[in-house]
C-alpha positions in Angstrom: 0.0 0.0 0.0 3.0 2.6 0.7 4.7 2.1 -2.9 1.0 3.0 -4.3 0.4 5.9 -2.1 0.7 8.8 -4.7 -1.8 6.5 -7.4 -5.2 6.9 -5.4 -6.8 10.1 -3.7 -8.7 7.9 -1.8 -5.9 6.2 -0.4 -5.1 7.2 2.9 -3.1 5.8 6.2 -2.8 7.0 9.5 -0.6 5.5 12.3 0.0 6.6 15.5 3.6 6.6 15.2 4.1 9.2 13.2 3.8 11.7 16.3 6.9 11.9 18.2 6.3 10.4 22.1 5.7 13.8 23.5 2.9 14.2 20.9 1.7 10.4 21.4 1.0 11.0 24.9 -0.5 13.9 24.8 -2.7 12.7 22.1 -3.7 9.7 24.6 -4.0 11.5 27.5 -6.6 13.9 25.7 -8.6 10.7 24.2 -8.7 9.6 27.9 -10.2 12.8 29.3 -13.2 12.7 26.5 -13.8 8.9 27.3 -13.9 9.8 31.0 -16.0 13.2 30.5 -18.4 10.3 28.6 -17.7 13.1 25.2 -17.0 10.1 22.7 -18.6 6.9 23.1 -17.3 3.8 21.2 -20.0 1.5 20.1 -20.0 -1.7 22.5 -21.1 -4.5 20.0 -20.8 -7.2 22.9 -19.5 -8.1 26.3 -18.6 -11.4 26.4 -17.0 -13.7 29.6 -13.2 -14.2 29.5 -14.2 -18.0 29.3 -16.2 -17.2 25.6 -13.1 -16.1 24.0 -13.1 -18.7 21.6 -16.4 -17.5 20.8 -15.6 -13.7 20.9 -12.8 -14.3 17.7 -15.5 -16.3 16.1 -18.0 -13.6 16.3 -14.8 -11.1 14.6 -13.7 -13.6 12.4 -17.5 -14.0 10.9 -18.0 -9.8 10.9 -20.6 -9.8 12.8 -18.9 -7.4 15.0 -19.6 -3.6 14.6 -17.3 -1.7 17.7 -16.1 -2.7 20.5 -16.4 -6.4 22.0 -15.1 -6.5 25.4 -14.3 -9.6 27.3 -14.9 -9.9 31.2 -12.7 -11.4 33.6 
């Protein structure tokens, strides 16, 4: 995908590692504070019990999964 880059407009990647670690933190840190102020809420497709993993990389694996699937201990 890099070497093709400059062929597509619609081509586009993001990592996080392009900010330096000053920048990554920050970055985090400020993620943290809207998750905690409840400001962005990621979708929770399903909580599952630690035991169901098996059954929570099925439900990935198949795409049924739309956000988050969080496994409890």
């Amino acid at each position: 995908m890099r070497r093709r880059m400059g062929d597509s407009l619609g081509l586009r990647m993001f990592s996080m590692h392009i900010f330096d670690q000053d920048r990554r933190r920050e970055a985090t840190e400020d993620l943290l504070r809207l998750l905690a102020a409840g400001k962005i809420k990621p979708p929770i497709s399903a909580r599952l019990p630690l035991a169901e993993a098996s059954r929570a990389h099925a439900l990935i694996e198949s795409g049924q999964v739309l956000g988050k699937l969080i496994l409890k201990p």
